[in-house]
C-alpha positions as CSV (number, residue, x, y, z in Angstrom):
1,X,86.9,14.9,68.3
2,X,87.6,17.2,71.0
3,X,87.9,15.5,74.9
4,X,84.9,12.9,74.4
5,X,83.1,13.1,77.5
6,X,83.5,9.5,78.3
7,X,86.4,7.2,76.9
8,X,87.5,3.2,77.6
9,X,90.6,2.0,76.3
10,X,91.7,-1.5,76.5
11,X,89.1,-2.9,78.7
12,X,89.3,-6.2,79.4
13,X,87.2,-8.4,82.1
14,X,86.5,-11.8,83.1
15,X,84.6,-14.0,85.0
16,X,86.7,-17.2,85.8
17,X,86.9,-18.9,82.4
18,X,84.3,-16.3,80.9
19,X,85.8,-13.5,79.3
20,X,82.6,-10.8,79.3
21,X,85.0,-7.7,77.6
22,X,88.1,-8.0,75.5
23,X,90.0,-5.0,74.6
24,X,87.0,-2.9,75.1
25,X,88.1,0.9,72.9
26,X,84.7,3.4,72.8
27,X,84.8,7.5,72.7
28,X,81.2,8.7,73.7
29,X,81.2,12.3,72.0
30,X,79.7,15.1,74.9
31,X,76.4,16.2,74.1
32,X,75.5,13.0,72.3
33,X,72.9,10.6,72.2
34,X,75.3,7.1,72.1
35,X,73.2,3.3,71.4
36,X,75.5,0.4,72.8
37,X,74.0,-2.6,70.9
38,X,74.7,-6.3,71.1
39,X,73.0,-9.8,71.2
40,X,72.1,-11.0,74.6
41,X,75.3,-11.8,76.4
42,X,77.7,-9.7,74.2
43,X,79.2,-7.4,77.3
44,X,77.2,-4.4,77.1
45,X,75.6,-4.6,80.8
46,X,79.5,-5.9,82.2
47,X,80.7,-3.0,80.0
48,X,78.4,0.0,81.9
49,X,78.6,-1.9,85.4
50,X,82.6,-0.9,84.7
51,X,81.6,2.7,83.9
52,X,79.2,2.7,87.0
53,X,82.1,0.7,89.5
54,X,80.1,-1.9,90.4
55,X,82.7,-3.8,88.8
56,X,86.6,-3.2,88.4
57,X,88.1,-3.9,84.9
58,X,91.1,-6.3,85.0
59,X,92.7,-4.0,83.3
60,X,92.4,-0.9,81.0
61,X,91.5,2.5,81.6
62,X,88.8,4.9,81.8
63,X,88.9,8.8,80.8
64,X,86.2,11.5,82.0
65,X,86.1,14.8,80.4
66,X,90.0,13.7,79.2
67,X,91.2,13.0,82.5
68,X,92.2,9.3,83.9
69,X,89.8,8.3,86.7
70,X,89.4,5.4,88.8
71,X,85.7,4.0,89.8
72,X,86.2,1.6,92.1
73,X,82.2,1.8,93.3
74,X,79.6,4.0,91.9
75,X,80.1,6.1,94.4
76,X,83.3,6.9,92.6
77,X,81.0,7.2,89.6
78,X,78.7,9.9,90.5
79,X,81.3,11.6,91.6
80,X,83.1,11.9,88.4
81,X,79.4,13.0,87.0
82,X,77.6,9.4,85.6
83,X,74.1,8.4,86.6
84,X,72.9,5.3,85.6
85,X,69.4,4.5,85.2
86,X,68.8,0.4,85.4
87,X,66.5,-2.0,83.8
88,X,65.3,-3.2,87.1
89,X,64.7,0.0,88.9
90,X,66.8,0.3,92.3
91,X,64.1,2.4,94.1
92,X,62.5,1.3,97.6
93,X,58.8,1.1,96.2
94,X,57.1,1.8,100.0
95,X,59.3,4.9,99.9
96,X,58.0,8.3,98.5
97,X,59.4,10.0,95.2
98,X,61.7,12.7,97.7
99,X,63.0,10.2,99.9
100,X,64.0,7.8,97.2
101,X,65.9,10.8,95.3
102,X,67.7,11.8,98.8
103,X,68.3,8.0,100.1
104,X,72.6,7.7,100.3
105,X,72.5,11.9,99.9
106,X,71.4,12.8,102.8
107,X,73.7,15.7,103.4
108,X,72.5,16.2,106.8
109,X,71.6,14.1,110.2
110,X,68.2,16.6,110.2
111,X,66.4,14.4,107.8
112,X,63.3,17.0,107.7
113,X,65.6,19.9,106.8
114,X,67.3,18.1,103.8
115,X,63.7,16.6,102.9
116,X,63.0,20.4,102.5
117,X,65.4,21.1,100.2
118,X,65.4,18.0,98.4
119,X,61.9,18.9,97.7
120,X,63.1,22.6,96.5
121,X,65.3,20.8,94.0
122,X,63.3,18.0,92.7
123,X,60.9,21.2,91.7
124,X,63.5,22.7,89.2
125,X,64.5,19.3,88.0
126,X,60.8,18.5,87.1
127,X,60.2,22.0,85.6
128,X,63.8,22.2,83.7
129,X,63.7,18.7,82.1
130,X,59.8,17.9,82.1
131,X,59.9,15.1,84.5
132,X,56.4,15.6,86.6
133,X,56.4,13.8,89.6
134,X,54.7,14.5,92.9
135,X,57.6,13.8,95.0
136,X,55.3,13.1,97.7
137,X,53.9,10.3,96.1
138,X,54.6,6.7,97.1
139,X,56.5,4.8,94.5
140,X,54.9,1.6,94.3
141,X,51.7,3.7,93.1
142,X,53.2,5.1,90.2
143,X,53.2,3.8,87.0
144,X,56.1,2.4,85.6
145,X,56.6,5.1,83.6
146,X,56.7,7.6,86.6
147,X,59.0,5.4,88.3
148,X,61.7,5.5,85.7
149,X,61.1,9.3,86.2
150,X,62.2,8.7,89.4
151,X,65.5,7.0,88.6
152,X,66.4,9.9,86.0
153,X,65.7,11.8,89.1
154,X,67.9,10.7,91.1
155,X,70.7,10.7,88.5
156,X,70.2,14.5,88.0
157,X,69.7,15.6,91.4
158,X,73.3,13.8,92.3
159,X,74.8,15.7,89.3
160,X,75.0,13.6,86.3
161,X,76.5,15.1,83.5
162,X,76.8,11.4,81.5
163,X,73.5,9.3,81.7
164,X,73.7,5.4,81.5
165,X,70.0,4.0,80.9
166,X,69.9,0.1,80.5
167,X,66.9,-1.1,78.3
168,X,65.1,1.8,79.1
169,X,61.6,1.3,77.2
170,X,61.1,-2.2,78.2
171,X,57.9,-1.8,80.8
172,X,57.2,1.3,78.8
173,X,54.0,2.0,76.6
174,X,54.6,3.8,73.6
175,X,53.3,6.7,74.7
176,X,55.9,6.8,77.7
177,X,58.6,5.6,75.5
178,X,58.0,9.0,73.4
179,X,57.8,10.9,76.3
180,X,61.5,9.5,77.6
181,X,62.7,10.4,74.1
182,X,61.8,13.8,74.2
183,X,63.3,14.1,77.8
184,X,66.6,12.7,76.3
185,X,66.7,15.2,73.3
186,X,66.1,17.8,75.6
187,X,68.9,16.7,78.0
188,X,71.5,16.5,75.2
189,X,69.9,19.5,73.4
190,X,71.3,20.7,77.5
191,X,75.0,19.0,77.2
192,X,74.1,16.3,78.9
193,X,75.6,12.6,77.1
194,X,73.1,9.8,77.0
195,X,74.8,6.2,77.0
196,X,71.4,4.4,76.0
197,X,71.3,0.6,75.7
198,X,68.7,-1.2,73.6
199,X,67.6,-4.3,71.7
200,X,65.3,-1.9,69.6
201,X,67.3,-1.4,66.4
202,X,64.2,1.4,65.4
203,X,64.3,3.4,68.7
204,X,68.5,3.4,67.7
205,X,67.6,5.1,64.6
206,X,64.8,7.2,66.2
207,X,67.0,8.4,69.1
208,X,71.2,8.2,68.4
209,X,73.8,10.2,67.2
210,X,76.1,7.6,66.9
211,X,75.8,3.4,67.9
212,X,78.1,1.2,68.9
213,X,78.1,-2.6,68.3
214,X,79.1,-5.6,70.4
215,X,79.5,-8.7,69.7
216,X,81.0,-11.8,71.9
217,X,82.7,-9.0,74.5
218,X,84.3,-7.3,71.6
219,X,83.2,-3.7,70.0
220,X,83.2,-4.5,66.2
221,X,82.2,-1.2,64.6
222,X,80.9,2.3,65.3
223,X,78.5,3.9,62.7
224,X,76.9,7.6,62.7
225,X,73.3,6.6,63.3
226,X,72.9,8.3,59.8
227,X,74.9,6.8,58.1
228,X,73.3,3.1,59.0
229,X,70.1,1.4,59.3
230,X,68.4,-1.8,60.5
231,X,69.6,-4.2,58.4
232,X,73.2,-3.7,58.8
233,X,73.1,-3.3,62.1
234,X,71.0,-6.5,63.2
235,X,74.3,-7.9,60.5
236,X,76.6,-6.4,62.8
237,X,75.1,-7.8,65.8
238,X,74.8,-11.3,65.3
239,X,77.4,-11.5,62.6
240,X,75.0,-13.0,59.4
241,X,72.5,-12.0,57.7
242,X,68.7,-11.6,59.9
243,X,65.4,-11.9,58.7
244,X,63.5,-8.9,60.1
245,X,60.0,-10.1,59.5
246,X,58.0,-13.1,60.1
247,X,57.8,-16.0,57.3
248,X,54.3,-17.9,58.2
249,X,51.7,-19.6,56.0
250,X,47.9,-19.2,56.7
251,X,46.8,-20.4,59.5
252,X,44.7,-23.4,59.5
253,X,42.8,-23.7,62.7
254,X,40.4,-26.7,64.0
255,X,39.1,-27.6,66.8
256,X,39.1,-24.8,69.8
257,X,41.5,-25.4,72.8
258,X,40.8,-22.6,75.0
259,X,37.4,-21.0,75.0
260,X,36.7,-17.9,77.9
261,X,33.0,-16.8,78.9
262,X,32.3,-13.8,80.9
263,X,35.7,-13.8,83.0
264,X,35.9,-10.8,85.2
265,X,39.0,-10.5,87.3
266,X,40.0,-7.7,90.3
267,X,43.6,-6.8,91.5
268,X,44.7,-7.4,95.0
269,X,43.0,-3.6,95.9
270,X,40.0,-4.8,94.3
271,X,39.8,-2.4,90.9
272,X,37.9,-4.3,88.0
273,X,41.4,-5.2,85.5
274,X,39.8,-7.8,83.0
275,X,35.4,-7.4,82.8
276,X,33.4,-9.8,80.8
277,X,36.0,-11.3,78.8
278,X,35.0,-13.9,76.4
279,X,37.5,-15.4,73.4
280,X,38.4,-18.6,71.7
281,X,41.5,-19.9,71.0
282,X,41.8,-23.2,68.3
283,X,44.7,-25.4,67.9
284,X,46.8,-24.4,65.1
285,X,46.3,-20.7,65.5
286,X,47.8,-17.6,67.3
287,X,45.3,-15.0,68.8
288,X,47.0,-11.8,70.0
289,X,45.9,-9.4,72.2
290,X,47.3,-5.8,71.8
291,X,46.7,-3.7,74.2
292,X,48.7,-0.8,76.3
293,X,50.4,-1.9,79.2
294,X,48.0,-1.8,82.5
295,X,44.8,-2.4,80.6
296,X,44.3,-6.3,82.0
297,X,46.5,-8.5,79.9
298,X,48.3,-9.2,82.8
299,X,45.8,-10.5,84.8
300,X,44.0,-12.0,82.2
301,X,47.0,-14.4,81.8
302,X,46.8,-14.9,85.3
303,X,43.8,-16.1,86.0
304,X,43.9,-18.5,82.7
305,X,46.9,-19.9,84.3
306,X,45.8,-20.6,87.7
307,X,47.7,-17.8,89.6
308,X,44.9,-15.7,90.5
309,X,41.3,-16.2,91.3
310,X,38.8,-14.2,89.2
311,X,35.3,-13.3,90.6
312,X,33.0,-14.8,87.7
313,X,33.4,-16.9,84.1
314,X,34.2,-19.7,82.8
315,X,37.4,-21.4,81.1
316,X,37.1,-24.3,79.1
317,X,40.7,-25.7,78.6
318,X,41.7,-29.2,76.4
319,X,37.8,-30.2,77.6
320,X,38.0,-29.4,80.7
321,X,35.5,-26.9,81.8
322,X,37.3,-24.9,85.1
323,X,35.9,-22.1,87.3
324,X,38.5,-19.8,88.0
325,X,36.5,-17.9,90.9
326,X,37.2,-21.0,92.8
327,X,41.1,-21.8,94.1
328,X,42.7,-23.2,90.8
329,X,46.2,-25.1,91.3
330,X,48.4,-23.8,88.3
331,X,50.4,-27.3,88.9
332,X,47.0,-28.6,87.8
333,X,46.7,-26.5,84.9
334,X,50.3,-27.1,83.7
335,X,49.6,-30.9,84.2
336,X,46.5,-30.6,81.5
337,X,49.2,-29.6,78.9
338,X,49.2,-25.6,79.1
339,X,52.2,-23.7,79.3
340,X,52.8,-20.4,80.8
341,X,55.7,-17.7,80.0
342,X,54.6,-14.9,82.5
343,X,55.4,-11.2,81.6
344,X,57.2,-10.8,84.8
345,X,60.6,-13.0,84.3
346,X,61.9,-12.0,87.6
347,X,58.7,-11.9,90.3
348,X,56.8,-15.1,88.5
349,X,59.4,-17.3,86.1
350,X,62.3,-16.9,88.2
351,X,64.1,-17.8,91.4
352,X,67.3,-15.8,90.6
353,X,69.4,-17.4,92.9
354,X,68.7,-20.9,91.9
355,X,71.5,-22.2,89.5
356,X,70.3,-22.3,85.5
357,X,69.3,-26.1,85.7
358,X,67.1,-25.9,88.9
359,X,65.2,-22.8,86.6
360,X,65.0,-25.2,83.6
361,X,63.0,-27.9,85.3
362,X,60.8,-25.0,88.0
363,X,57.3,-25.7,87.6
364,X,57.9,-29.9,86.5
365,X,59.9,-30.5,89.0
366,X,57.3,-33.5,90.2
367,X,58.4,-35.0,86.4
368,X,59.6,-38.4,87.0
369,X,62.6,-37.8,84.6
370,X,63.7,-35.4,87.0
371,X,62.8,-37.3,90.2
372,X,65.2,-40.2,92.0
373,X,63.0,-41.3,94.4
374,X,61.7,-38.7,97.1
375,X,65.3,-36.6,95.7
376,X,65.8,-34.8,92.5
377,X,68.1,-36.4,90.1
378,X,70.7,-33.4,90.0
379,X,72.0,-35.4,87.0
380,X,69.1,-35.7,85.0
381,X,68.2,-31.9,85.2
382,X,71.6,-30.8,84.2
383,X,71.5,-33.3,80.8
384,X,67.9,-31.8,80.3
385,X,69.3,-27.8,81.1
386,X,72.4,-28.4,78.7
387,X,70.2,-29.7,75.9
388,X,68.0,-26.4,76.4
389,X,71.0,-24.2,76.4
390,X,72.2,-25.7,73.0
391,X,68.9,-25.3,71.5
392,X,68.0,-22.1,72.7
393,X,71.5,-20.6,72.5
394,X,71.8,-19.7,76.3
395,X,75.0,-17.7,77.4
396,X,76.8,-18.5,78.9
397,X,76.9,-21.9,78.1
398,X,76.9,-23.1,82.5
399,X,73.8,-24.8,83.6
400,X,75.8,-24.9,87.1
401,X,75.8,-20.6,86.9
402,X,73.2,-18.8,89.1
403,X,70.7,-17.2,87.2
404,X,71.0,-14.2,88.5
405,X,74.4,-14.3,86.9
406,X,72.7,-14.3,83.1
407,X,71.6,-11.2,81.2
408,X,67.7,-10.3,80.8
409,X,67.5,-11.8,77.5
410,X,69.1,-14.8,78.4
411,X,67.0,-15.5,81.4
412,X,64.0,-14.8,79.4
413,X,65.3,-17.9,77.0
414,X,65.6,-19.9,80.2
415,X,62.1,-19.3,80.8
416,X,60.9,-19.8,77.3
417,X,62.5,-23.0,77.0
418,X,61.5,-24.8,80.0
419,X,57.6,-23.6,78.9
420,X,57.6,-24.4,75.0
421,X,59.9,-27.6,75.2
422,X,57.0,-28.9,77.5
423,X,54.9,-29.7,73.6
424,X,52.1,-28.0,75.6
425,X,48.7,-28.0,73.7
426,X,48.0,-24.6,75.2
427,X,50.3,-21.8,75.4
428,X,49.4,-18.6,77.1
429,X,52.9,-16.4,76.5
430,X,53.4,-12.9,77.6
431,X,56.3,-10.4,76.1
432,X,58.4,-13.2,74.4
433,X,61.0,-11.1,73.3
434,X,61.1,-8.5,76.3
435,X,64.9,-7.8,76.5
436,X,65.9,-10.0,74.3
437,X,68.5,-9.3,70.8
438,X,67.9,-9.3,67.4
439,X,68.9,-12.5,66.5
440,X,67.0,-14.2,69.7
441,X,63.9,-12.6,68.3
442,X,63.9,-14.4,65.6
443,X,64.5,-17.4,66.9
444,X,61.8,-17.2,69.2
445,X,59.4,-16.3,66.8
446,X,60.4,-19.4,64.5
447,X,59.8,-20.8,67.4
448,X,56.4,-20.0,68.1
449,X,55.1,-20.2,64.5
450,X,56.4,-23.9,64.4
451,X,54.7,-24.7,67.2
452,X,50.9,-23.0,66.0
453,X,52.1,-25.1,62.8
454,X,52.5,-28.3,65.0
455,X,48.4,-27.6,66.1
456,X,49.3,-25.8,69.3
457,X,46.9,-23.1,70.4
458,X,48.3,-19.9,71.4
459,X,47.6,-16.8,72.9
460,X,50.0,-14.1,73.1
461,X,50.5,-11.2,75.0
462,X,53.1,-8.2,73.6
463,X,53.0,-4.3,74.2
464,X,54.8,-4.8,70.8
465,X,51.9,-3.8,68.3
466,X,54.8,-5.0,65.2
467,X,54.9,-8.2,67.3
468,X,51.4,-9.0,67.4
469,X,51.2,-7.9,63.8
470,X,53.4,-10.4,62.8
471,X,52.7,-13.6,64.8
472,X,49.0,-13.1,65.2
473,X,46.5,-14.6,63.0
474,X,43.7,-12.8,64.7
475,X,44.0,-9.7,67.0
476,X,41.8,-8.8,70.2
477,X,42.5,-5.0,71.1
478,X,41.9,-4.5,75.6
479,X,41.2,-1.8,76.8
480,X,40.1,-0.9,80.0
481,X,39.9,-4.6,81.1
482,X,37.6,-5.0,78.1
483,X,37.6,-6.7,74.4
484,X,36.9,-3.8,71.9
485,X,37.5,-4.7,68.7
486,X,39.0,-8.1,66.4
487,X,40.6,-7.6,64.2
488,X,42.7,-9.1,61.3
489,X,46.1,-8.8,61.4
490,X,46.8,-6.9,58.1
491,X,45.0,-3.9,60.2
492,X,46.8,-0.7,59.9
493,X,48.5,0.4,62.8
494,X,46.5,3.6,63.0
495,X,43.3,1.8,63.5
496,X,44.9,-0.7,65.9
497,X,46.2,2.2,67.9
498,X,42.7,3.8,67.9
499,X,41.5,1.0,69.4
500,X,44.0,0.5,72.2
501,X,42.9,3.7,72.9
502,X,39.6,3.0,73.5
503,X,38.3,4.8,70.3
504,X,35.7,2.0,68.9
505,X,33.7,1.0,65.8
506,X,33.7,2.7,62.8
507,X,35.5,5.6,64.0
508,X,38.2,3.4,64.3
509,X,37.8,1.7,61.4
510,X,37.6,5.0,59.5
């Protein structure tokens, strides 16, 4: 190929005895959309943070536009033209849209002046690459999808020619998700190069030219997108072969668990999220609820887990009847024998600077197994935190590593183990497999099926309408804070999709 636009050769890096890339060789073609794919933990985020300087490779060397450059801070990386847009957006959310964009490009001490012309220039941007945001808006009251508009922003106005986006449809619906797709053909269709990282083997083959696969800090193959699909990929990946879909017997549900009447919950500004929301759940069965982001699941998990108060209804849980308009203590809740995976990994499951094993035990830490005396047994929760990471195939293998210092999709297994190794009677478990690989999704979803098997009663939560084909034995579509439809789960997508747009009844159906 002529100069690729971006090229690593012989990258290698390490983290004391962990070695995240080894020998890393990739040539991103310009004008290309390139997938970086990889089980959780294989060296793909290590691998961009070298593109992007915040971290140096121990050795090797990097190429932009065929020239040798040295990023020794991102800094270094915009200037030789790379943007990156991250999982975890790094915006200042009581900020507006304009002076996010400007913040570290100031260009001037007159702050109103460059405002101005930041202003001038966000205009084009939005116009040119159809990326409508009032830039006068504050960012913490735009929807997710806006705010990833904002990071894309940002790369643009600084002068990205090569794009990094890190797991870029995660908090995305699907109709945002199609939206960024479009904005990334249009910028290659430009001459712009897309470095897009996913766990979403379909948006790879939706979206790439070409994919690269890691595997255990090493790049194992290239393919043209074309010339590859799902199956051999998801091989690559994990290095055996993967089942792709879900292997369950018929449910047989008995007695119920979980039974909701009437629950209506507000948001902290007081906006009706979840209105007269009544469902039961029995032991031995899975009930979904699909639903586009923002339409209540969220705070319909909360309030069934004690987090947040709800204005009316009632919760019967394990025989207990509860009224969640008065202060419920989720420590309570979790002591009845219900587990909770939040959607949120990082604001609700998570202290990410508390090592791995202190994460593992968060929640139960009052568990006498864990206790020695008025102290915690440090040695206890590390025998219980390395007999997680065996089972649930945590990388790296350190219980003593902050968790800050894991990958998404390995944080998310922290999480999911400390919850489901509880043998709760009731799980209420949002996005499962947010962020995490291939392989891990199957896994979890073994996972999950084993335990509706073992009499458990479960209700999950997934913006992933395949997902909540798959696991669910019966499906409640929200919208609008409300129940619209049940349905089975050999419903057609189409009429699901109708549905979770708040198209009801026969025309629906139809």
């Amino acid at each position: 190929m002529p100069d690729p636009a971006i090229e690593l050769i012989d990258i290698d890096k390490s983290f004391g005895v962990v070695r995240a890339n080894k020998r890393i060789n990739l040539a991103v073609e310009r004008g290309t959309i390139h997938g970086i794919i990889g089980e959780n933990g294989a060296g793909k985020s290590t691998l961009m943070s070298i593109i992007y300087g915040f971290y140096q490779a121990d050795s090797g060397t990097i190429k932009v536009g065929g020239k040798t450059v040295d990023i020794s801070d991102p800094n270094a990386a915009i200037a030789a033209g790379i943007g990156m847009v991250h999982q975890h957006f790094m915006l200042v959310e009581n900020f507006t849209v304009v002076e996010n964009v400007m913040l570290g490009a100031e260009q001037s001490p007159l702050l109103f002046s460059g405002i101005a012309r930041v202003r001038a220039e966000l205009k084009r941007l939005e116009r040119d690459h159809s990326l409508d945001v009032d830039p006068d808006a504050i960012v913490e009251e735009l929807p997710v999808g806006r705010q990833q508009r904002v990071e894309i922003l940002k790369a643009l106005y600084r002068g990205a020619d090569i794009l990094i986006l890190d797991e870029p449809t995660g908090v995305l619906t699907p109709a945002e998700a199609d939206h960024l797709f479009a904005v990334l053909r249009q910028l290659r269709d430009e001459g712009k190069t897309i470095i897009l990282i996913t766990h979403k083997l379909r948006e790879i083959m939706a979206i790439t030219d070409n994919v690269s696969v890691m595997r255990q800090g090493e790049m194992v193959a290239t393919r043209r997108t074309a010339d590859t699909d799902v199956a051999e990929l998801a091989e690559l990946m994990v290095g055996r072969r993967v089942l792709l879909t879900v292997d369950k017997a018929p449910a047989a549900p008995r007695d119920v668990k979980l039974s909701v009447t009437g629950l209506t919950v507000r948001d902290r500004r007081g906006v009706v999220m979840v209105e007269d929301v009544s469902f039961d759940v029995k032991a031995g069965e899975i009930v979904g609820i699909a639903g586009v982001a923002g339409n209540g699941q969220s705070e319909l998990l909360e309030a069934l887990a004690g987090i947040r108060r709800a204005e009316s209804g009632r919760i019967a849980m394990l025989g207990r009847d509860i009224d969640p308009s008065q202060e419920v203590d989720p420590a309570e809740i979790r002591r009845m024998g219900c587990a909770h995976v939040p959607e949120d990994r990082h604001h609700m499951g998570l202290v990410l600077p508390f090592e791995e094993n202190e994460n593992a035990i968060l929640g139960y830490q009052g568990d006498p197994r864990f206790a020695k005396g008025p102290l915690l047994d440090r040695d206890a929760m590390r025998r219980d935190a390395e007999a997680k990471i065996k089972a649930y195939d945590i990388r790296p293998p350190d219980c003593r590593l902050k968790t800050s210092n894991f990958s998404g999709g390995n944080q998310q297994k922290i999480v999911l183990a400390r919850e489901m190794e509880r043998d709760p009677d009731v799980l209420l478990i949002g996005q499962p497999t947010r962020g995490v690989d291939v392989g891990a999704i199957e896994f979890i979803h073994r996972r999950i099926i084993e335990m509706r098997d073992a009499g458990k009663a479960i209700l999950l939560v997934s913006v992933e309408l395949d997902e909540i084909r798959a696991l669910s034995d019966r499906i409640l579509v929200m919208f609008a804070g409300r129940i619209v439809g049940e349905r089975s789960p050999d419903a057609g997508e189409g009429e699901l999709g109708l549905l979770m747009a708040g198209i009801e009844g026969q025309e629906a159906a139809e």
